[in-house]
C-alpha positions in Angstrom: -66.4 -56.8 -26.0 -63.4 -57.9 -23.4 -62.4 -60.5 -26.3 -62.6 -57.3 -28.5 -60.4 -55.3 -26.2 -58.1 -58.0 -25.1 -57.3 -58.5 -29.0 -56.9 -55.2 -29.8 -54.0 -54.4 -27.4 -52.5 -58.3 -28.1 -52.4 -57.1 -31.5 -51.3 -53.7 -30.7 -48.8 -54.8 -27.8 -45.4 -53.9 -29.4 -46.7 -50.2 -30.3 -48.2 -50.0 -26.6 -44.6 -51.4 -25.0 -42.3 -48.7 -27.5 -44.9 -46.1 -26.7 -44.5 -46.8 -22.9 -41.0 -46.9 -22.9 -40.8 -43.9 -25.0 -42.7 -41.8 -22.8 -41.3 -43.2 -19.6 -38.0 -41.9 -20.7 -39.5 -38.9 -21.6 -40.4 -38.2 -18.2 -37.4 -39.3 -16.9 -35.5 -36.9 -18.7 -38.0 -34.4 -17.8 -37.7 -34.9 -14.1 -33.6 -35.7 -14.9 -33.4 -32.0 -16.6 -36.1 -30.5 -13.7 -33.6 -32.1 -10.8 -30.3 -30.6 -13.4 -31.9 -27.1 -13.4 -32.6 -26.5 -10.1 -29.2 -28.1 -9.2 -27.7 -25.1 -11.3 -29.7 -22.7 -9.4 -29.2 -23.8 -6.0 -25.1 -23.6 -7.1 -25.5 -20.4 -9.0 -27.3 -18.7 -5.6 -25.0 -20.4 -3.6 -21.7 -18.8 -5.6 -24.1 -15.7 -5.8 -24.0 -15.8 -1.7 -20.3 -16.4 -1.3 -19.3 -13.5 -3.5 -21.4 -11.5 -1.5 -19.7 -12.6 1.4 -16.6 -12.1 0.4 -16.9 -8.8 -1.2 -18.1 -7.5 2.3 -15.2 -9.5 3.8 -13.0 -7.7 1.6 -14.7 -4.2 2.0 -14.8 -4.3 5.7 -11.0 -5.6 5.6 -10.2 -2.7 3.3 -12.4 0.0 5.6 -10.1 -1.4 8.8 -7.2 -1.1 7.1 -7.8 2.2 5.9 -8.8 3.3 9.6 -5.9 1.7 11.3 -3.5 3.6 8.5 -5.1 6.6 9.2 -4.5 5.9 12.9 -0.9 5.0 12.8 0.2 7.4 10.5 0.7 9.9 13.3 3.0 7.6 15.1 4.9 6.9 11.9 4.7 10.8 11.2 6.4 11.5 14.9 8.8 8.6 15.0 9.9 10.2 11.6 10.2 14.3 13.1 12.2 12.3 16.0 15.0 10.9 14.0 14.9 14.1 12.0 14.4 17.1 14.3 14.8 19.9 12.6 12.5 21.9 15.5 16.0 22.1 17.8 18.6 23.7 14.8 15.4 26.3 14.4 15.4 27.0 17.9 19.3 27.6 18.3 19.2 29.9 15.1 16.0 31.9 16.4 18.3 32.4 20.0 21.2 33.4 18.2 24.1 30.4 17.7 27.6 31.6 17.2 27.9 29.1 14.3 24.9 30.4 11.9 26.3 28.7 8.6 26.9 25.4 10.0 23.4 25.4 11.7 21.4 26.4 8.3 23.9 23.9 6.3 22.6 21.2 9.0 18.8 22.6 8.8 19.6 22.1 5.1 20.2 18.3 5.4 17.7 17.8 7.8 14.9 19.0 6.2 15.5 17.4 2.6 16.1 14.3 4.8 12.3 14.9 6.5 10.8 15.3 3.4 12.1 12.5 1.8 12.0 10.3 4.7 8.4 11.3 4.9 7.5 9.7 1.4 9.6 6.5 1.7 7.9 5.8 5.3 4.6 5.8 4.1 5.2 4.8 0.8 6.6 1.6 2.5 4.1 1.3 5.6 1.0 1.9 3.3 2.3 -0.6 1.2 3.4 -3.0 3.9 -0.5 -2.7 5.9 -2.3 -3.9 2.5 -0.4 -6.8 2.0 -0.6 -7.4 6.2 -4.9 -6.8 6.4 -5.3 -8.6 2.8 -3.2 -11.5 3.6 -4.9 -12.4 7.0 -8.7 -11.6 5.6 -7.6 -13.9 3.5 -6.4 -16.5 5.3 -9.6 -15.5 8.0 -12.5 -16.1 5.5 -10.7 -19.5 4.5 -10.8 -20.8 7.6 -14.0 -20.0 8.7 -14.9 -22.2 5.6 -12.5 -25.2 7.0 -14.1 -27.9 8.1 -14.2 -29.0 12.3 -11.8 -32.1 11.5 -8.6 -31.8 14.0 -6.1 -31.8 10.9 -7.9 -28.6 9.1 -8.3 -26.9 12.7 -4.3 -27.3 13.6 -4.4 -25.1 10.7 -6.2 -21.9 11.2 -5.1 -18.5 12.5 -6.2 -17.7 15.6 -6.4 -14.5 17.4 -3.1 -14.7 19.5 -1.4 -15.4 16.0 -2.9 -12.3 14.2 -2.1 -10.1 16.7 1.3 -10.9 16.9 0.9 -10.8 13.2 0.0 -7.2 12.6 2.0 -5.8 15.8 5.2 -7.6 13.1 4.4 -4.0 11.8 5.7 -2.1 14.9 9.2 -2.3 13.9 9.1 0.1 11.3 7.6 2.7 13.7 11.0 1.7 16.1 14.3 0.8 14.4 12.8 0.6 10.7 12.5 4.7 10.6 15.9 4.6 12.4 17.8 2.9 9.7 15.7 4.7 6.7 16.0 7.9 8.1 19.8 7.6 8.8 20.4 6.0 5.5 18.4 9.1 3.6 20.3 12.1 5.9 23.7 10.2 4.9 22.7 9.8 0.9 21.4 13.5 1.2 24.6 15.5 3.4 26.7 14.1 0.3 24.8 15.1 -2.6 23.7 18.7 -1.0 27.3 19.3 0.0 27.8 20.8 -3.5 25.4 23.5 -2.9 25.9 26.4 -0.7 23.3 29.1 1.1 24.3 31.8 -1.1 23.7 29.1 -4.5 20.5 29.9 -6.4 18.3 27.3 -7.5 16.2 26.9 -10.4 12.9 24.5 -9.4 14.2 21.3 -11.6 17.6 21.4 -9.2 15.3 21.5 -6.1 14.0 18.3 -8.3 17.4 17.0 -9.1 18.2 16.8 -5.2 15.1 14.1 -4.9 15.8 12.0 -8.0 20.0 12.0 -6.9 18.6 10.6 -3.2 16.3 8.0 -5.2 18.7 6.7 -8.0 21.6 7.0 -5.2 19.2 4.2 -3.0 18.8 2.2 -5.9 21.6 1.8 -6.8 22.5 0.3 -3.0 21.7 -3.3 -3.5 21.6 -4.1 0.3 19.9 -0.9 1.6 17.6 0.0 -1.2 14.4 0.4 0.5 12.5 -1.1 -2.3 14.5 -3.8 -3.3 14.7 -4.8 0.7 11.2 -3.5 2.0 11.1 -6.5 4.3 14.3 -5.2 6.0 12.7 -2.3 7.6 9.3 -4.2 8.0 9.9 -7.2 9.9 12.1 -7.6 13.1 14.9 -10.2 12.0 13.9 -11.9 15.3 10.3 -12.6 14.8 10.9 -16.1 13.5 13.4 -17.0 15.8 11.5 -16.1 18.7 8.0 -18.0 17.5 9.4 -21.3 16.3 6.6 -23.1 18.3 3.9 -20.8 16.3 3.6 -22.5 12.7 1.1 -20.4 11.5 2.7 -17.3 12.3 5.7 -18.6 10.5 4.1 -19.4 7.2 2.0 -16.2 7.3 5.6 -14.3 7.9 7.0 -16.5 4.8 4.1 -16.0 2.8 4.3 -12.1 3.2 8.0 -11.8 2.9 7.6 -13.6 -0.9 4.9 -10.8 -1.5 7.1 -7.9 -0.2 10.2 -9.8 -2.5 7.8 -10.2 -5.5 8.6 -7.9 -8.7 5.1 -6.8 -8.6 5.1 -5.1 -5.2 9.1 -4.1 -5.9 7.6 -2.0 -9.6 4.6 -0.6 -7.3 6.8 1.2 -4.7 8.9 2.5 -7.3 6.0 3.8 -9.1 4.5 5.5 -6.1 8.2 6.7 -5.0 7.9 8.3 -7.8 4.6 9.8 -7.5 5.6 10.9 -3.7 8.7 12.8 -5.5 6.5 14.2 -8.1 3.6 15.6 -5.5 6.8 17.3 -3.2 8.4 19.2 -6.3 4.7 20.5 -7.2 4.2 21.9 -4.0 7.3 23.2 -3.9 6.9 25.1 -7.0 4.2 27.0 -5.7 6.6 28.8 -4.1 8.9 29.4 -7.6 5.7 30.5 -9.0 4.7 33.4 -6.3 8.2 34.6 -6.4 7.8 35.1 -10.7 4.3 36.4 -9.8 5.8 38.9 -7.0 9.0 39.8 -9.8 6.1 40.5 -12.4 2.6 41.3 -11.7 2.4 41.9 -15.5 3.2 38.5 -16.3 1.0 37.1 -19.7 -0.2 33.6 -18.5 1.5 32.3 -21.8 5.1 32.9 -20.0 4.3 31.6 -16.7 5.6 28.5 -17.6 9.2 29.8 -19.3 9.2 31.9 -16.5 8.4 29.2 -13.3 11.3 27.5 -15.5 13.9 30.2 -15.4 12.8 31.5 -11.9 16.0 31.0 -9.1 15.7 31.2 -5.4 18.9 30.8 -3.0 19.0 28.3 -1.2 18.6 29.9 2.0 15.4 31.0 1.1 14.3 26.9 -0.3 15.2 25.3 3.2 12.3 27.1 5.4 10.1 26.1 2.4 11.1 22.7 2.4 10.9 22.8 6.2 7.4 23.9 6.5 6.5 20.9 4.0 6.9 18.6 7.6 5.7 21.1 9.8 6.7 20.0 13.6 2.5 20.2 14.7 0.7 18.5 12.0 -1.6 20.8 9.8 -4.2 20.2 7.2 -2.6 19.8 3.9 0.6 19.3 4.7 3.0 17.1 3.1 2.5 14.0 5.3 -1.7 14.3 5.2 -1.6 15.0 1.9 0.4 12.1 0.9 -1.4 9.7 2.9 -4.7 10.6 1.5 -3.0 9.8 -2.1 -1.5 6.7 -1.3 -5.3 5.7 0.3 -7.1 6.5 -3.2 -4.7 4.9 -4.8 -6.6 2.2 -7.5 -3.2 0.7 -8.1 -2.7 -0.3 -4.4 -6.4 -0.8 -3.8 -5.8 -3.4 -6.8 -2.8 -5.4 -5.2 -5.2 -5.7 -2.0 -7.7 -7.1 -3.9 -5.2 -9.6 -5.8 -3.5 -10.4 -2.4 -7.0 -11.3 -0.5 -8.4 -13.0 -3.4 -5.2 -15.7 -3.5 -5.5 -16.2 -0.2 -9.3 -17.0 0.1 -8.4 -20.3 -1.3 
């Protein structure tokens, strides 16, 4: 029986050695595709986790920001009323100056200047504290990724070099409103000269006023607000005074390129726009009750014609484009009102996003 056995597999022993090798492979593939799969899963969870991560990153870096914009704004909004303080010509014409005309022609420059001052500022420091939060929670949630080594850890940002990166923001608050707001009250006493108190106004001259101040900075290729954001932003001697601070250097570089870019150059514009756009519709609220109050009759049809072909003099626009900056802040007011905008804005929340994701890696 043995002999019988023995014979059968000598006889059978190239079948039993193809068959053995076939199916050894097979489980080595098996195991081979096993170890394969759960390799994938392990990396899929693991790129599952670090998107997690940094979405939350991201989200709490966007929540700060918001919070610290919110903060801020006041002190932007004050440093702004400073400059441009319309609060003393309003108190010398209330006591009674000898000169009335030349006080309401100067209320007249001040308060287009506040106004217009009011949506460059924030425009600009909105702008300027969403590249600032995005770039460092960037640059934050790489290095907490960087490995111990002493070449990767001369690298990283620490706290002394963020806070001295984010106060970097302080100068607009100081002499960045100073410049602006001198710049806009000069732009603005030469193209409202033109106009008198007793002139009356239809709503698109009101507009023409803000569009002449924006095309008249444009077209200033040194002072242009947009074209040289990074003028009012950054104190010309915060590089010169932190040599020793690499970091801080290449984070100031870095964010000076983003300020420069054409990208974040089209977005002010855009939102300048928008600003402009949001202060000639709350203005013409006020063309609108004066065609209501002319015409209680009026059909709904020739309310537009109407708001269209309404006047006002200007001596009766200035309060009204006073009261849009009111000296005590007030809900719904120009300032609040724009902020809020410029926080929702998907456009902004989108260049964020762009920023911190570059600078993850």
């Amino acid at each position: 029986m043995f002999r019988r056995v023995r014979n059968f597999f000598y006889n059978h022993r190239r079948k039993f050695l193809f068959g053995g090798v076939f199916f050894g492979t097979l489980i080595l593939l098996a195991r081979y595709a096993r170890g394969k799969v759960r390799e994938s899963q392990e990396k899929e969870v693991n790129e599952l986790l670090e998107r997690t991560r940094r979405r939350q990153h991201f989200e709490n870096t966007e929540r700060t920001c918001n919070e610290i914009m919110q903060t801020l704004s006041s002190n932007l909004r004050n440093a702004v009323t400073k400059c441009l303080d319309c609060e003393k010509i309003v108190n010398e014409l209330r006591e009674g100056t000898a000169d009335k005309i030349s006080a309401w022609n100067t209320l007249k420059v001040l308060a287009i200047s506040r106004t217009a001052t009011i949506i460059y500022s924030y425009t600009m420091f909105v702008i300027t504290l969403r590249i600032h939060f995005n770039v460092l929670g960037g640059c934050m949630l790489k290095d907490s990724k960087i490995s111990n080594n002493s070449s990767q850890s001369l690298e990283k940002v620490d706290e002394r070099t963020r806070e001295k990166y984010l106060s970097a923001c302080g100068y607009l608050m100081d002499e960045g409103i100073k410049k602006l707001s001198a710049l806009i009250q000069e732009k603005v006493k030469e193209i409202t000269s033109i106009y008198s108190l007793q002139n009356k106004l239809h709503l698109h001259d009101v507009q023409h006023i803000y569009w002449a101040i924006s095309s008249t900075l444009s077209a200033m290729e040194n002072e242009d607000p947009v074209k040289n954001l990074s003028s009012y932003i950054v104190d010309p001697n915060l590089t010169k005074n932190n040599q020793s601070d690499k970091p801080l250097i290449k984070l100031i570089d870095q964010t000076l390129d983003l300020m420069e870019s054409q990208e974040v150059q089209e977005l002010m514009q855009n939102n300048l726009r928008a600003g402009l756009a949001l202060l000639t519709d709350r203005i013409s609220e006020y063309f609108n009750d004066n065609v209501k109050s002319d015409s209680a009759e009026t059909q709904a049809s020739d309310m537009f014609s109407n708001l269209n072909a309404a006047t006002m003099p200007m001596a009766k626009i200035i309060p009204i484009l006073n009261g849009q900056v009111p000296e005590n802040p007030t809900s719904g007011d120009l300032p609040s009102d724009w902020l809020e905008r410029l926080l929702l804005s998907e456009e902004l929340k989108a260049l964020g996003a762009n920023i911190y994701e570059a600078f993850c890696y």
